[in-house]
SETIGU-525583 format. One line per field, with one value per residue (C-alpha): residue number from 1; residue in three letters; x, y, z. Coordinates in steps of 0.001 Angstrom, whole numbers. Each point is the difference from the previous one (the first is absolute). Layout:
<pts>
i NUM/...
aa ALA/...
X X/...
Y Y/...
Z Z/...
</pts>
This chain:
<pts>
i 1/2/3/4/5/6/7/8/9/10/11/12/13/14/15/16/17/18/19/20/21/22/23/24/25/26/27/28/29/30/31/32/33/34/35/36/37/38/39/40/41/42/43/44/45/46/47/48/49/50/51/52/53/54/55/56/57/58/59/60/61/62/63/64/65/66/67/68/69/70/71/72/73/74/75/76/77/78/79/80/81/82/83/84/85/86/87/88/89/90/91/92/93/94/95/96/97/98/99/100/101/102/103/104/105/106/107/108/109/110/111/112/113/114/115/116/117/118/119/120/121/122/123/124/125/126/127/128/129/130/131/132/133/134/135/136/137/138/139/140/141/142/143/144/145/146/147/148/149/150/151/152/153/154/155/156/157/158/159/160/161/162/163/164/165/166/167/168/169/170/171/172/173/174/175/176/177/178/179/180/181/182/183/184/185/186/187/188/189/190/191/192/193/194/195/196/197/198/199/200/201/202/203/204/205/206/207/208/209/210/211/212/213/214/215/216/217/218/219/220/221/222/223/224/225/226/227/228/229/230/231/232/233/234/235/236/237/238/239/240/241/242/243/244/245/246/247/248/249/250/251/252/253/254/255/256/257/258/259/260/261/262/263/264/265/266/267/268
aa UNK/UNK/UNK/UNK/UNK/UNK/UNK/UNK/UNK/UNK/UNK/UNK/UNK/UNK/UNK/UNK/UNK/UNK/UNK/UNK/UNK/UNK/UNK/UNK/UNK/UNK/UNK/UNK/UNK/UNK/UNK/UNK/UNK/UNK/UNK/UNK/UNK/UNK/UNK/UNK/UNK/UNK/UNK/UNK/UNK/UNK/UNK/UNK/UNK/UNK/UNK/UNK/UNK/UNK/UNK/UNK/UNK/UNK/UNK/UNK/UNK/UNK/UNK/UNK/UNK/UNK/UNK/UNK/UNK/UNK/UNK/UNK/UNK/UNK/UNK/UNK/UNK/UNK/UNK/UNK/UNK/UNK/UNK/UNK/UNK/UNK/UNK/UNK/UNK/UNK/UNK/UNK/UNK/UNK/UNK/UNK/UNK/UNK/UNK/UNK/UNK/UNK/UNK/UNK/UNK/UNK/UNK/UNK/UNK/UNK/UNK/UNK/UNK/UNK/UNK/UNK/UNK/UNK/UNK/UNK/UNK/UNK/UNK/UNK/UNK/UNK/UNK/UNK/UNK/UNK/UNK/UNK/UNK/UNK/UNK/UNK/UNK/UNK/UNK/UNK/UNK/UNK/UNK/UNK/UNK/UNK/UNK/UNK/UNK/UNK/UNK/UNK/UNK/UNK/UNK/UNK/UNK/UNK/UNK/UNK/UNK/UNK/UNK/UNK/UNK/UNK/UNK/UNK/UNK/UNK/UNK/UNK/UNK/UNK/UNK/UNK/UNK/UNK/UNK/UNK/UNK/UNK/UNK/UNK/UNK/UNK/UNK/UNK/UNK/UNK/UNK/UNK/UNK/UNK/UNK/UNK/UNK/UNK/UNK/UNK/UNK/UNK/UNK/UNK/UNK/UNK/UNK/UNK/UNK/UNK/UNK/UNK/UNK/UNK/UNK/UNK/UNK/UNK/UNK/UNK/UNK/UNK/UNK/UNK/UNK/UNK/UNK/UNK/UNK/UNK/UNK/UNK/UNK/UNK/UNK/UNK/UNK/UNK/UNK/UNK/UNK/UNK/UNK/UNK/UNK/UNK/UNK/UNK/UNK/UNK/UNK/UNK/UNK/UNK/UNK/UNK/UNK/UNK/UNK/UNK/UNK/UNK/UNK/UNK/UNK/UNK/UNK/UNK
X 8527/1050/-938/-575/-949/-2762/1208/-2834/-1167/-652/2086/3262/-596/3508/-566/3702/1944/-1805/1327/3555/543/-1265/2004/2946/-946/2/3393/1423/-1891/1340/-3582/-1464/-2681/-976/-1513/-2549/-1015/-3959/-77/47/827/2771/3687/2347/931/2057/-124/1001/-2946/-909/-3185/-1176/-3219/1443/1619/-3878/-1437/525/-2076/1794/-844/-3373/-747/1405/-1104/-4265/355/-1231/1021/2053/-2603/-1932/3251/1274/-2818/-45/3582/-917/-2816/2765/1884/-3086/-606/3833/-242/180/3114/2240/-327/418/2685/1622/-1008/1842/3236/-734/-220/-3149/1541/1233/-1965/-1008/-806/-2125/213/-3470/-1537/-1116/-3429/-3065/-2455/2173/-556/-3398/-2416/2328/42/3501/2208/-2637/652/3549/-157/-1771/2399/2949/-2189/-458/3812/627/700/-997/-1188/-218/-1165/2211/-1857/1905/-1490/2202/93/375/-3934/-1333/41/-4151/-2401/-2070/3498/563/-3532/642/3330/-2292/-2696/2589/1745/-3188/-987/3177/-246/-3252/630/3536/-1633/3854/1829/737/2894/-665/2622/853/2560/2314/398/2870/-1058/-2901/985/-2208/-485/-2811/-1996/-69/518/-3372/-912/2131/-2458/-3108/-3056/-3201/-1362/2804/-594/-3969/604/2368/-1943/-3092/1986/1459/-3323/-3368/-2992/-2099/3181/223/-1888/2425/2830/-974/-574/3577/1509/-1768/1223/3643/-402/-1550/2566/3047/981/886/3830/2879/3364/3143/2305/3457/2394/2795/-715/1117/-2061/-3263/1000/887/-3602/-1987/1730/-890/-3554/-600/2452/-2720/-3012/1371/1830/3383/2063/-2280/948/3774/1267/870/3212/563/2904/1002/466/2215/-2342/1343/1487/-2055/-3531/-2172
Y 16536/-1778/697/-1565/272/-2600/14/-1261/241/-2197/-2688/1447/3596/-170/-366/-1921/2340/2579/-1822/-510/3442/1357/-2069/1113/3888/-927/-1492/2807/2822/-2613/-431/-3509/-1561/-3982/-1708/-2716/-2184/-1003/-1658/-4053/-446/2201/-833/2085/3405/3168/476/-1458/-1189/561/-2672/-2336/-1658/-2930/-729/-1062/-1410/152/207/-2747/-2300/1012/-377/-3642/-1095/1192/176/3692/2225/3705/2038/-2638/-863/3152/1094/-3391/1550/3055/-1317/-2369/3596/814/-2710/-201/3934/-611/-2647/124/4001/957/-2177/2150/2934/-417/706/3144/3476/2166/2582/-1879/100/-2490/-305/-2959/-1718/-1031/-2179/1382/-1560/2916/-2340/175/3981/22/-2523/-2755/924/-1000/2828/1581/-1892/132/3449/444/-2331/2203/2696/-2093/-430/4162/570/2568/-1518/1849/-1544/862/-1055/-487/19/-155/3497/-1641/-956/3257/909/1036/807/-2930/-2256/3190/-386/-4032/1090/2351/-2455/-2597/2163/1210/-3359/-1073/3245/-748/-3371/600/2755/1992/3245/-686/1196/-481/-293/-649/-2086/-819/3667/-723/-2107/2330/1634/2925/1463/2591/-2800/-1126/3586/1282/-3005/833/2819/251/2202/-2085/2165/-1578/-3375/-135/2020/-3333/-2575/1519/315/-3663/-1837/-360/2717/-2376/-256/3831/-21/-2934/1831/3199/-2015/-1949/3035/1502/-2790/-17/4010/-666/-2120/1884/-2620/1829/502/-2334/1117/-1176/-2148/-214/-2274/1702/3149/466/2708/-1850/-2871/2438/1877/-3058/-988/3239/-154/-3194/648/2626/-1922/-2614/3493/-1663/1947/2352/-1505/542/2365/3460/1398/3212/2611/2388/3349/2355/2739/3659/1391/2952/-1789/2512
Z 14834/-3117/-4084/-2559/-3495/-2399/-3089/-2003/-3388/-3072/-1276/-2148/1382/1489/3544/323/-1988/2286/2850/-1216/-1065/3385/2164/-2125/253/3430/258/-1175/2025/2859/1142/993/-1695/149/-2841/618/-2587/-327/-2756/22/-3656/-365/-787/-226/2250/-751/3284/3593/823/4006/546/-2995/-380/-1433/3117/1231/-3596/-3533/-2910/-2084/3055/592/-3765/350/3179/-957/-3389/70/-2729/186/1110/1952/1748/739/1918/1686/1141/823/2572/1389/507/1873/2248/1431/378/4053/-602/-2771/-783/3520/487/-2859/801/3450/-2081/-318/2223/790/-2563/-3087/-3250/-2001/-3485/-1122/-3346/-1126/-2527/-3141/-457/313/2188/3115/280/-1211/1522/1663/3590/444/-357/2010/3034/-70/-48/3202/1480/-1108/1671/3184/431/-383/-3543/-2332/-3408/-3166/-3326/-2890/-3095/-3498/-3178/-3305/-1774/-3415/1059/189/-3827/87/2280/-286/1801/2375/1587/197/1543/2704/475/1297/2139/1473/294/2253/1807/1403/863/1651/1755/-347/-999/-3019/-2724/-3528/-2613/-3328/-690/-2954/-1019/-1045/-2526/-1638/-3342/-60/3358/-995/-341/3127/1929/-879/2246/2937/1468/-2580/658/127/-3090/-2314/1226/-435/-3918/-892/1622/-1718/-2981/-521/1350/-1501/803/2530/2440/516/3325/1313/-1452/2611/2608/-605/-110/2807/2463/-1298/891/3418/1300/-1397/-1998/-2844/1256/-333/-69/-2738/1073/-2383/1626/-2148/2007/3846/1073/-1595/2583/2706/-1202/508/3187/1897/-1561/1829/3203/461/114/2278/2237/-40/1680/1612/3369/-411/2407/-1318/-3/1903/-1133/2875/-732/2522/945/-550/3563/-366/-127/2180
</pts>
């Protein structure tokens, strides 16, 4: 059985960095992790990369060749991706053993995880060749400075949870960067209550029943939880890492370890 982690999110959320700074932890906790790159229109790596999408199409040339633009052409790439699932990918993925994990490198732009059925599919296909897939969803911390951008935040998530169908792990990223923490930690684990009092509080009167019902469906779903990621900090990386090492049960199927004890003689 392989692994393998989506990272997903928006565009500039810091899904490479991510990436980088994983496969690094990794290195030195001498554990092996391979980085594939999903993105057609990106350049340059931090990171060995394992598989690369550009090695099958490229944004730059798709943009030339049908005079598409970004977002036109990378979805044009991405159903390319799709289409050579049963050639090019499995002919990559034959590099690899039943038990190695895989960390893929998506695109940043929101229509892939929310309506496009793309990433969809290529889930399933990871699925049909053995792997365990878990979404790990970034959104910049620095975003979530009021309640209004947290429950945009949620609603996207949500949004590429139910299309990816997936465990998923939600984090914010960029910690790092974020001057005043209590800002954003009384968004790390809120009670619906305090949500629905500042929604209700920074939008007009006749939005108050969509405000409970917002709030209501962020509850339902358990959305409301994302955990910090600072990139300074080992043990947030390690943190994160056994968060999602758990949903995909890496591990689980190592074999245990027994210690033998010498039994006292005088055991009646």
């Amino acid at each position: 059985m392989g692994y393998a982690q989506l990272v997903i999110g928006p565009a500039g959320s810091g899904k490479s960095t991510y990436c980088s700074s994983l496969y690094e932890h990794c290195v030195a906790t001498r554990r092996t992790i391979h980085i594939v790159n999903l993105d057609p229109a990106a350049e340059n790596f931090d990171y060995p990369v394992a598989m690369d999408i550009r090695e099958l199409i490229s944004l730059d040339d798709v943009m030339e060749e049908l005079g598409l633009g970004p977002n036109g052409g990378l979805v044009y790439c991405m159903e390319h991706l799709e289409d050579n699932l049963d050639d090019w990918f499995n002919d990559e993925l034959d590099n690899y053993l039943d038990d190695d994990y895989l960390v893929f490198d998506c695109p940043g732009q929101i229509e892939l995880y929310s309506h496009v059925p793309v990433l969809r599919n290529f889930v399933e296909h990871l699925k049909s060749k053995n792997f365990n897939v878990c979404a790990v969803y970034l959104l910049d911390s620095q975003f979530m400075t009021d309640v209004t951008k947290f429950i945009s935040g949620c609603m996207a998530c949500l949004s590429a949870m139910v299309q990816l169908e997936l465990p998923h792990v939600n984090i914010l990223s960029k910690m790092d960067l974020v001057t005043n923490k209590k800002d954003v930690e009384e968004f790390l684990d809120p009670e619906p209550t305090f949500l629905l009092s500042e929604l209700n509080q920074r939008m007009a009167p006749q939005f108050a029943k969509l405000n409970k019902s917002l709030i209501e469906l962020v509850n339902n779903y358990s959305m409301v939880s994302f955990i910090p990621l600072d990139l300074r900090k080992e043990r947030s990386i390690q943190y994160v890492l056994a968060q999602i090492d758990n949903c995909i049960q890496y591990g689980e199927d190592a074999d245990v370890k027994v210690k033998d004890f010498d039994q006292d003689d005088d055991d009646e």
